[in-house]
N, C-alpha and C positions, 0 to 999 in steps of 0.2 A: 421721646421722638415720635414724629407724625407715623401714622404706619396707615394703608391702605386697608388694612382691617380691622381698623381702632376708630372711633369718633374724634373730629375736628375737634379738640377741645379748645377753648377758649376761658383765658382765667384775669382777675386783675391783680395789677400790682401797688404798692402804696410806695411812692416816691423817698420814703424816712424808711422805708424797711430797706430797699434798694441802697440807698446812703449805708445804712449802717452794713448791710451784708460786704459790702465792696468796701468799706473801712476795716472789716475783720478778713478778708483778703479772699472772701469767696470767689470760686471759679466758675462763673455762670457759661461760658463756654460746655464747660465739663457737663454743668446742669442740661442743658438743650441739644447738644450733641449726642451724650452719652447715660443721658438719664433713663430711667427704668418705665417701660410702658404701667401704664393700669387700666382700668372700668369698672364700675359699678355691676353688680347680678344682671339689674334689670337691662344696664347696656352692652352687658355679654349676651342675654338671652335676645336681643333684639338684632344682633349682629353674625348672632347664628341664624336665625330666621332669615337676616338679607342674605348671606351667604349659600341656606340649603337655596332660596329664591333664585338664585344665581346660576346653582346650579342646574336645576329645573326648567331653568329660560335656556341654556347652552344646551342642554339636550334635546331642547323643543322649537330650536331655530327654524331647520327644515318644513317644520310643518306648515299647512295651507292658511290654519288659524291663525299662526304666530308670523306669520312672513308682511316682509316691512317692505312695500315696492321702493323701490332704488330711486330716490331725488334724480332730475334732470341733472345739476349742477356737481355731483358725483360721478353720475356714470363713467365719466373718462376715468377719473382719479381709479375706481373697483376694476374698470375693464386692462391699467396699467398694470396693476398687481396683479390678477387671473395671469396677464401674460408672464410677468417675471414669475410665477408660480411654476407655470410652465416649461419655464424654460430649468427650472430649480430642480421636477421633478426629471429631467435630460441628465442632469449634472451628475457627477461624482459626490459632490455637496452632500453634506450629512444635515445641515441648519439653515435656513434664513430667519434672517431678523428684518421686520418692515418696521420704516419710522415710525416714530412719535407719532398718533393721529388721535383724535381728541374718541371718546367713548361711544359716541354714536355712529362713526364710523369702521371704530372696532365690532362694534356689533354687525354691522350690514358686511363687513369683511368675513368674520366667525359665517354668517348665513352664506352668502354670493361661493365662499370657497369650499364649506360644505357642502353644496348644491353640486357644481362643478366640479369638484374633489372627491366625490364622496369614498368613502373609506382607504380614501391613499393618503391623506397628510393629519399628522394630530399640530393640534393649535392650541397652544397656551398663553396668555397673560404673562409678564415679568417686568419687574420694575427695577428699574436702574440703581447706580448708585445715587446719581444725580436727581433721583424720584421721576425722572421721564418712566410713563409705561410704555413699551412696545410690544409688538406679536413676534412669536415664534412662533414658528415651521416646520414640523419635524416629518421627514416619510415615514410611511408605514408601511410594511410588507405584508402582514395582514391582518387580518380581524381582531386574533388572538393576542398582536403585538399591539395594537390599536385601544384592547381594553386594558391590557395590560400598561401603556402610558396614562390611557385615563384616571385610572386606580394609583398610579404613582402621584400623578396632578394633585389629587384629593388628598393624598396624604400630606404632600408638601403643603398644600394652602390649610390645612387642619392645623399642622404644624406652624406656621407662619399666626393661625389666630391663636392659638394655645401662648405661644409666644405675647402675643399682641395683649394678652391679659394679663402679663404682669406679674406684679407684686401681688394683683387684688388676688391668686392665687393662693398664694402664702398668706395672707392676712384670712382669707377664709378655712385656711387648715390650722390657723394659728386658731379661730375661733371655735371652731369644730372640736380642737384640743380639749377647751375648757380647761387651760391653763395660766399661772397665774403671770399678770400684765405687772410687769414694776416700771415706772415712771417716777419724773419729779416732776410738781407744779406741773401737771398733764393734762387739765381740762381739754387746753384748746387744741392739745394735738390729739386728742380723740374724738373731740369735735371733726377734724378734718379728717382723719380717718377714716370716720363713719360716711361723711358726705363723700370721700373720694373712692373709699372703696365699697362702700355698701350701698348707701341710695340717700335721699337728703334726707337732711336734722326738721325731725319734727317740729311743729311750731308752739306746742304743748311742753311744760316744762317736766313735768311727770312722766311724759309720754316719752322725752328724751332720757330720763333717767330708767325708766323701763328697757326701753331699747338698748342704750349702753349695758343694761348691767343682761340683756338677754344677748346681746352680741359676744362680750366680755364678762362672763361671770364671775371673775375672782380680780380684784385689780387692786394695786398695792401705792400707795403715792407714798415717798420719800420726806415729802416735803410737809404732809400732816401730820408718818411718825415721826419726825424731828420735835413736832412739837407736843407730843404724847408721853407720860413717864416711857420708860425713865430715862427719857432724853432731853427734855424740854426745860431740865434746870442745868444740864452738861455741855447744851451746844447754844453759843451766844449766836450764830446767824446761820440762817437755813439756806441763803443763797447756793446754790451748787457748790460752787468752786469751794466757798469759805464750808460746808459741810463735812467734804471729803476732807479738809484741812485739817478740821476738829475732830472728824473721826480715824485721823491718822497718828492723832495724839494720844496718851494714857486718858483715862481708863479702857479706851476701844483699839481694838485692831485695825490694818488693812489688810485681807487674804490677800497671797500672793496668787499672782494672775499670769499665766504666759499663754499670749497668741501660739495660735498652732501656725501660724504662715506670719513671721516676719515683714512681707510684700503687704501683709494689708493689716498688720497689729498694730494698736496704739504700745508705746512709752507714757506713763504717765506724768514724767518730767517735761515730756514733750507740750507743752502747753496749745490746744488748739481747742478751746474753748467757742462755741455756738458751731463746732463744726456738729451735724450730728452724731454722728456713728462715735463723736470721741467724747461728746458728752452722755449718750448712750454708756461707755464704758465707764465714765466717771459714777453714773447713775447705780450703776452692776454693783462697783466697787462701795460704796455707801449702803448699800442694802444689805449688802453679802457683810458687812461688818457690823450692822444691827441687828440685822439678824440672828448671828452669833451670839453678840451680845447681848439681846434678849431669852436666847435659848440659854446664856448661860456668859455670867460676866466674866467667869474665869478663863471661858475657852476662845479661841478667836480660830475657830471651825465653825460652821454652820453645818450639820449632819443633812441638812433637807426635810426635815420634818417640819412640817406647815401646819402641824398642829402650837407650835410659836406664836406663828403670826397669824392666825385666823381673826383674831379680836381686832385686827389694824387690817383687815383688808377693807375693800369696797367702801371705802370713806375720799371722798378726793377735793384737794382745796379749789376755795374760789376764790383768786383775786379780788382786792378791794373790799370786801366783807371782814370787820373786824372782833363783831359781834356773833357771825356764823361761823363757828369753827373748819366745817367741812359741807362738801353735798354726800346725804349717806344713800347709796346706792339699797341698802340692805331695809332700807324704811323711809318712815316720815324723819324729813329734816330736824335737826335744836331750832327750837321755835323762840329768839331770844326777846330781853325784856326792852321797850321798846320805849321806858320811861324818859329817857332822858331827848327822845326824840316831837319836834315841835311845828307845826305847821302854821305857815307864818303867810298872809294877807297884808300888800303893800302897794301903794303907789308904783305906777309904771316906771318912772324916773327911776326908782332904787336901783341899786347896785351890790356886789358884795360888801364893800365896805359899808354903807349905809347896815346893812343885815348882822353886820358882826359888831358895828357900833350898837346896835339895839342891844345884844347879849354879853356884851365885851364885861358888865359883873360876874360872868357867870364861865370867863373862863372860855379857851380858843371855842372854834366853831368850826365844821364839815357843812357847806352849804349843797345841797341838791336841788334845781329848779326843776320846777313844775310848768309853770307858766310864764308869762314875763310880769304879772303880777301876784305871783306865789309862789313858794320852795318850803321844802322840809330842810329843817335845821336842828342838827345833832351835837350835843353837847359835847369835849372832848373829857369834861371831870364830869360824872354821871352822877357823883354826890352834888351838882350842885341843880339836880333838876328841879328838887320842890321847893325851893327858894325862888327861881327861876320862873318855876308855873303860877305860883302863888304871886308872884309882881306883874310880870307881864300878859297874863292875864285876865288883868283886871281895868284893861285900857279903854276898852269899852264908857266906865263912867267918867274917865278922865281925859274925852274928847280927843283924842290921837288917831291918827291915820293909817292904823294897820292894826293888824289883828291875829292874836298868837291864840292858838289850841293845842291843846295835848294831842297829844297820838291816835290816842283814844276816842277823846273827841272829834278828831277828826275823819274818824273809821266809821262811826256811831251817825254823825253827819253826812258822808259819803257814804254811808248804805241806803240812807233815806231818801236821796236825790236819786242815787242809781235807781233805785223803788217807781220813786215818783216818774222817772226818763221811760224805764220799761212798761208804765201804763200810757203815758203819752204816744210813744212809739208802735204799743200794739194800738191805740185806737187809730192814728193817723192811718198805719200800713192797713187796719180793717175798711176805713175811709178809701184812701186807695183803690184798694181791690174790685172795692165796690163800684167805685167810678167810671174805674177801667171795663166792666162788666156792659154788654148790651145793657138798654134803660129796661126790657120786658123784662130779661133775666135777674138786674139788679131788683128791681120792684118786687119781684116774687121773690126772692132773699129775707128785702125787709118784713114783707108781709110774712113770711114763714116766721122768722123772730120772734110779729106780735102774735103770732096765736101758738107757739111755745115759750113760755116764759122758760123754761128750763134748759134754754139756748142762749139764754142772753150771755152779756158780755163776762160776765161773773164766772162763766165756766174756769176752770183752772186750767193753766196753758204747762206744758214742758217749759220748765224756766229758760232763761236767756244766757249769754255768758259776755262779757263785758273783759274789753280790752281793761291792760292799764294803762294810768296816766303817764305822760312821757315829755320829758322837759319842750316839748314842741306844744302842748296842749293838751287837753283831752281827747280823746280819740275814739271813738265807742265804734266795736264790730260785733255783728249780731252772728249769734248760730244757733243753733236747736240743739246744741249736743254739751252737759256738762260733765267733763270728767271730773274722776272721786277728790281728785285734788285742789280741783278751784274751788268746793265745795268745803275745801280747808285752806281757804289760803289764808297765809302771816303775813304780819308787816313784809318779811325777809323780799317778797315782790316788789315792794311799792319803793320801800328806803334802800341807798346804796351808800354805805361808809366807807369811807376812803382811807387809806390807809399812809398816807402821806401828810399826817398830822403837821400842821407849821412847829 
């Protein structure tokens, strides 16, 4: 929910997510009504800043400096309320409450009745249910009673931000903990974690595995040991539901589990699958029985010693990679073999079908575009690649209209261009600059040049760092800065294998 000392958030939605949530009978009511605040560090520490500001400006209304002369087109509106002020402080009356008036008006009100008031009324801000803001009024008998409401003020709107932060609270003592995170198939929910409660996903893919594993130090995914001894010859499908099925079966246990509160426990018979909090519990329940059962197939206890599972932590899957096992939080990536993978040069007209007609000897195909006349194409029998490479290969003297490379070749080929692009690019930008230069100062440039040869262009520059290619086209973005990891990058960037083999 919106709160007055939370940032406007603003998010999107995708039309098939919305379909499917309301098909599994989600309560978005529930969501927008009764949902849990949050913010990022950087948008707490920004909202403390406008808030001490806040304060600092209400203390400093009176002054000569800070004082905002009174619109013509107001005056009546501040001089109505002075009088009911007035007539307030006559009364028996313990409160007034003034309407709704938009923020700039509150403010010349906090000033106008301070001025005219001074140390008889305190005034506070309060927001409705309705989310109307209005002023309150309260008298003051005197000084002592006066600081003493302002000090209660402060604490309530403290209270109200402490509030207004949320969950990102808890997710920051959960990280603070350096406790261990279990999940299943969890990439993208700590993707969004990171971005909703910590600050945004780097754009570096190292950099994002750095940060994850220095947010979350130890983190456990369900869905990679399923597929690790000695589980991965015992359980035929890793999907949730179907996991906890198999692990409810001999040779494994399911500990038994009892909610401490009834009111908000799942039943496990109770079937409410994509809800979270119950897939959460499915998740528990699967861990806590591998666990055991790794510590020891006879026992269906898990004692808590994480000296168990230390080998299977910080490994976390990635959809769609069928050649990548995992992302290993703990190092460099399995760098796999990338043999059977082919980059394929074709007229614009082709299509999939045309693409899988070329290789249909050789057994299905995973198409990836590149451009609209180029894709990489991956074998789904990887014995049949050197058969594969040794034919279509050799199109070239056999006048055909497209043009297959190995992997390799095509790496060894794209390094040399990229080469070639980065000496064009720095001469043009040298060109440029120069251009751009007054003609006196350009001139004395060049002439500086000729009479140091040891400036010439030869010098060696901070290398470049080069987007990847993206089934839209090539796309080259320049920076000065290479981190340790692009300086190793593997296919695992460039190829994406699907895992929906026909």
């Amino acid at each position: 929910p919106h709160s007055r000392h939370a940032a406007d958030f603003r998010f999107l939605c995708q039309s098939s997510c919305i379909d499917f949530l309301a098909s599994q009978g989600f309560d978005f009511n529930k969501l927008f009504r009764d949902g849990i605040p949050y913010m990022t560090k950087d948008e707490e520490m920004y909202l403390r800043e406008q808030m001490e500001e806040k304060n600092k400006l209400r203390q400093a209304t009176t002054k000569a400096d800070n004082y905002i002369t009174v619109p013509d087109n107001d005056k009546d509106y501040i001089d109505q309320i002075c009088k009911k002020v007035d007539k307030f402080l006559d009364s028996d009356d313990t409160e007034l409450v003034l309407d709704r008036c938009n923020s700039f008006l509150r403010r010349l009100l906090y000033q106008e009745l301070e001025t005219r008031f001074k140390n008889k009324l305190f005034i506070e801000s309060k927001t409705l249910e309705n989310k109307n803001i209005v002023l309150v009024i309260q008298k003051a008998l005197n000084n002592e009673e006066l600081l003493t409401k302002e000090q209660q003020r402060k604490e309530r709107e403290q209270q109200e931000f402490n509030e207004s932060i949320g969950l990102s609270r808890l997710l920051q003592y959960i990280s603070a903990s350096a406790k261990l995170i279990v999940g299943h198939n969890m990439l993208l929910d700590l993707m969004h974690i990171i971005k909703q409660f910590f600050g945004p996903l780097p754009e570096s893919y190292q950099d994002f595995k750095d940060l994850l594993h220095e947010i979350f130090p130890k983190i456990l995914d369900t869905k990679v040991l399923s597929y690790r001894d000695p589980f991965k010859d015992k359980i035929s499908s890793n999907v949730l539901g179907h996991l906890l099925a198999s692990l409810s079966e001999e040779p494994f246990t399911i500990p038994a589990i009892e909610p401490e509160s009834e009111e908000y426990g799942y039943k496990i018979n109770e079937i409410k699958e994509h809800e979270a909090a119950y897939d959460a519990v499915m998740t528990a329940k699967c861990f806590l029985s591998m666990a055991s059962y790794i510590q020891s197939p006879e026992s269906d206890i898990w004692t808590g010693d994480f000296k168990y599972i230390d080998n299977y932590t910080n490994s976390i899957f990635v959809m769609r990679l069928q050649d990548v096992p995992y992302m290993n939080l703990n190092g460099h990536d399995v760098i796999p073999s990338r043999d059977h993978v082919f980059h394929v040069s074709f007229p614009e007209k082709w299509k999939n079908s045309d693409i899988a007609q070329l290789f249909s000897a050789y057994g299905n195909v995973q198409v990836f575009w590149l451009t609209k006349t180029s894709a990489m194409v991956a074998l789904h029998r990887k014995e049949n690649a050197l058969p594969a490479m040794k034919a279509l290969t050799k199109q070239e003297t056999n006048g055909n209209n497209y043009k297959v490379l190995s992997y390799m070749q095509y790496r060894s080929t794209k390094k040399e261009l990229d080469h070639k692009t980065i000496i064009e690019m720095q001469k043009a930008e040298s060109k440029m600059n120069i251009d751009m230069l007054p003609k006196n100062e350009a001139a004395m440039r060049v002439s500086r040049k000729r009479r140091l040869p040891s400036e010439s262009t030869d010098t060696k520059e901070e290398p470049l760092k080069y987007s990847q290619i993206d089934k839209h086209g090539p796309s080259v973005k320049v920076s000065r800065k290479t981190s340790k990891s692009e300086s190793k990058k593997s296919a695992s960037g460039v190829f994406e294998v699907s895992d929906d083999w026909d």
